[in-house]
C-alpha positions in Angstrom: -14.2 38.9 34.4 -17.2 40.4 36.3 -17.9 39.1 39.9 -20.8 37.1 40.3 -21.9 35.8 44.0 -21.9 32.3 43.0 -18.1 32.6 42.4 -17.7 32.9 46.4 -19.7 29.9 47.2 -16.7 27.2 47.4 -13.3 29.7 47.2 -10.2 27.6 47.2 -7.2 29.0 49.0 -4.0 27.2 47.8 -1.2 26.4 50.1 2.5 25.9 48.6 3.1 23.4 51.4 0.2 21.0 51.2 0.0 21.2 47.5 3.5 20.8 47.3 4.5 19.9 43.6 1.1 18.6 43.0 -0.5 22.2 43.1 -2.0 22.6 39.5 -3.3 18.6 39.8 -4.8 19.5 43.4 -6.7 22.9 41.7 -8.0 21.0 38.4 -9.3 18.0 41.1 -11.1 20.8 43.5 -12.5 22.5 40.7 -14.3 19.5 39.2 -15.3 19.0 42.7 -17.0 22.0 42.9 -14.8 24.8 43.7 -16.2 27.8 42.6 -13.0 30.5 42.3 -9.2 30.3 43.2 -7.1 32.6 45.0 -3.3 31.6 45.0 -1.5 32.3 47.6 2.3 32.2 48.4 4.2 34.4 50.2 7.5 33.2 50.3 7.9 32.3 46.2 8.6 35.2 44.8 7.5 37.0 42.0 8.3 35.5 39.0 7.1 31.9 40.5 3.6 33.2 41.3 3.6 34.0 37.6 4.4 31.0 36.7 1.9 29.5 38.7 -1.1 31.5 37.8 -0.3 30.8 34.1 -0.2 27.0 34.7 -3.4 27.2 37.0 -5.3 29.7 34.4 -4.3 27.3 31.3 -5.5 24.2 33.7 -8.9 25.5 34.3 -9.3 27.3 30.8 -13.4 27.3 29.9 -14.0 26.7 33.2 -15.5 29.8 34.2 -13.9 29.8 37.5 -12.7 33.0 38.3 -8.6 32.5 39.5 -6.8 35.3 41.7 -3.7 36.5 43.2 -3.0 37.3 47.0 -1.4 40.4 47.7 1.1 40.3 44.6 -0.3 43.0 42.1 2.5 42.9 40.1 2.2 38.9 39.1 -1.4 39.3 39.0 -0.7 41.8 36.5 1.8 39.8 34.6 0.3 36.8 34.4 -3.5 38.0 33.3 -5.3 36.9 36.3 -9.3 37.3 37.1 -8.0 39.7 39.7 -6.0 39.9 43.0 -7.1 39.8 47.4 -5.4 42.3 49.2 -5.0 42.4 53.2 -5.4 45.7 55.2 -1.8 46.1 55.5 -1.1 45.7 51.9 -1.4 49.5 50.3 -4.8 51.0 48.9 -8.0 49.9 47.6 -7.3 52.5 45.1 -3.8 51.9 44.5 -4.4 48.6 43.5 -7.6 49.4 41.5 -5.2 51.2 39.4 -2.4 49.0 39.2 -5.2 46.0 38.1 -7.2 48.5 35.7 -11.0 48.1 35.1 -12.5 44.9 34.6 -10.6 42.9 36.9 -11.9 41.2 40.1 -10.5 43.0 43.7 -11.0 41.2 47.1 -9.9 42.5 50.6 -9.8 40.9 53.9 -11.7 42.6 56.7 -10.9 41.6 60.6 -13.2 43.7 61.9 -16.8 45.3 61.6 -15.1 48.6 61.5 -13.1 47.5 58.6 -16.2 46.6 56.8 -17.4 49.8 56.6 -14.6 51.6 55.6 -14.7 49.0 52.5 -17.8 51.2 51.9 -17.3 53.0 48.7 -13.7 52.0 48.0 -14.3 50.2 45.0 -13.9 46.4 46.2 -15.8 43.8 44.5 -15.8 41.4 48.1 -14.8 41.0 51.1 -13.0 38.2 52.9 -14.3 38.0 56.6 -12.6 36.4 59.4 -10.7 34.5 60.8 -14.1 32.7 61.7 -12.1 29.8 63.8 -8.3 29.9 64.5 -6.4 28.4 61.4 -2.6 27.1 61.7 -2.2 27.6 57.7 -1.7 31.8 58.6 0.2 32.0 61.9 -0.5 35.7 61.9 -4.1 35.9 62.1 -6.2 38.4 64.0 -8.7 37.2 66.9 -11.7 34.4 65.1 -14.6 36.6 64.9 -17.3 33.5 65.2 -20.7 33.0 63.8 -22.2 36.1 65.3 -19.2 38.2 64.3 -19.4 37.0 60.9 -23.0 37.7 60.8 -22.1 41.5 62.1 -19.5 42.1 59.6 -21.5 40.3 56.9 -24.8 42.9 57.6 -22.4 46.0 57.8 -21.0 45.0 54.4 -22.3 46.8 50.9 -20.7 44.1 48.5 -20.1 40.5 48.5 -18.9 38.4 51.7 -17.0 35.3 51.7 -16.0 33.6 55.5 -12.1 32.0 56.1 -10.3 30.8 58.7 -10.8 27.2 60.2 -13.8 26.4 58.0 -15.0 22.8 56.9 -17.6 20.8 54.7 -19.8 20.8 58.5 -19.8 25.0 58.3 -22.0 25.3 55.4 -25.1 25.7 57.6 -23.8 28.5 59.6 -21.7 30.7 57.3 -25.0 31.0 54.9 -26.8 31.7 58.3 -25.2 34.2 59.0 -25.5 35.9 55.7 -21.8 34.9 53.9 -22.1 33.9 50.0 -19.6 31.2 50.9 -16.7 29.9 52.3 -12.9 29.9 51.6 -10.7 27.1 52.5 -7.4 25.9 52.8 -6.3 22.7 54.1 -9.9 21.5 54.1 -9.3 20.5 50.2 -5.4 21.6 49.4 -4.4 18.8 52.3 -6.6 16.2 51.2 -5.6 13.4 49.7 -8.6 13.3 46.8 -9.3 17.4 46.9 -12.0 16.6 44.6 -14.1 14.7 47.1 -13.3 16.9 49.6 -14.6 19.6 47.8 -17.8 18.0 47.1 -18.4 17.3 50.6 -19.1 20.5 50.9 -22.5 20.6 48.9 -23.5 17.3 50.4 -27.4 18.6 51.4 -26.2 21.9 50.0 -29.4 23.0 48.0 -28.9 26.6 47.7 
């Protein structure tokens, strides 16, 4: 599947703690809500389960159209025919993973920094995930939140497509497409919703772009 910017408008996150067992239902809800792509995310699975999981989420959301990934795990990405895969900076090679997804697949990187950004430049990437914006507690690890203006930096020292995470709600539509993002990614903001569907859709209320 070919990258398109309107796949980064509303990027759903999962989490394998507030989905819980309920994680395929909590996708199918946000996507009829509005959700525009999918990246699942669990470190602490395994393998083989992440398989298992992209298969059930890919069948879920079948003629959709919405573009489903993998975080860092090439290997189930691979396995399981996903859209694609997000890698972090401390997860191998743009290259290296190019190669392990083959051609036609989407790739997505996380950037902390501006500097980060432009050594993107040329690699081959598809997008970039920039933040943290705001601290977030669902990735204990996280860099320093780069704010508004830092988003806006990294955003205008970027060659591909730019989607904003970390801390983001329905209120920071306004400012991430200020500052020059394609959209946002989110987390708990749908996946620890009770109704993710609504809470997805709050995020285009007096959206007209």
């Amino acid at each position: 599947m070919e990258l398109r910017r309107d796949h980064l408008r509303l990027y759903l996150v999962t989490d394998p703690v507030l989905c819980g067992a309920r994680l395929v239902e909590t996708v199918q809800a946000a996507v009829a809500g509005g959700v525009t792509m999918v990246q699942l995310r669990d470190k602490t699975g395994g393998t083989a389960a992440l398989v298992a999981q992209t298969r059930a989420v890919m069948a879920a959301l079948a003629g959709t159209g919405v573009p489903v990934v993998v975080n860092d795990d090439i290997e189930a990405a691979v396995a399981a025919g996903a859209d694609g895969a997000h890698i972090g900076q401390g997860d191998g090679s743009v290259a290296e993973a190019r190669g392990r997804l083959g051609a036609g697949k989407i790739l997505g990187l996380s950037c902390e920094s501006v500097d980060l950004v432009r050594a993107a430049r040329g690699t081959g990437v598809d997008y970039l995930g920039l933040g943290p914006v705001f601290a977030t507690a669902t990735k204990g690890d996280h860099k320093t939140p780069i704010g508004f203006d830092g988003l806006a930096a990294m955003v205008a020292a970027a060659e591909v497509p730019c989607v904003a995470i970390g801390g983001l709600g329905s209120d920071h539509v306004g400012p991430v497409r200020g500052a020059g993002a394609d959209g946002l990614a989110v987390v708990s903001a749908i996946c620890g919703r009770d109704d993710p569907g609504a809470a997805a859709r709050a995020f285009f209320e007096g959206d007209d772009t």
